[in-house]
C-alpha positions, 0 to 999 in steps of 0.5 A: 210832377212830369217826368223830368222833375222826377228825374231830377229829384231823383238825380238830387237824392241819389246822383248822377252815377247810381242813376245811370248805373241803375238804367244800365243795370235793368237794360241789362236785365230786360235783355236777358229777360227778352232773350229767355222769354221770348227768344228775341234775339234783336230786340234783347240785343238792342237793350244789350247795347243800351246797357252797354252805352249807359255803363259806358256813360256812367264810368265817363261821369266825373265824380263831381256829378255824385251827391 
């Protein structure tokens, strides 16, 4: 199975939205991680802004794309 059919199955169980909102959540926390961890601030604000633009995302998805 590729990764796009996994996806996909994924989106099918779960939708859309909690997708999403899942890989908000752990660029979220991969930033903070890369900030406490390694003291990066550029990389840990280049996953901070990820997350932004998938909350960003997910608030904007109709509710139609929920299972």
């Amino acid at each position: 199975m590729t990764i796009t059919e996994e996806l996909e199955a994924m989106i099918d169980k779960h939708g859309l939205l909690h997708i999403v909102t899942g890989l908000s959540l752990i660029c979220d926390e991969k930033a903070i991680h890369i900030q406490t961890n390694w003291q990066d601030k550029s990389l840990a604000k280049e996953w901070g802004k990820a997350a932004t633009l998938l909350d960003k995302t997910a608030r904007g998805l109709p509710k139609s794309c929920d299972p």
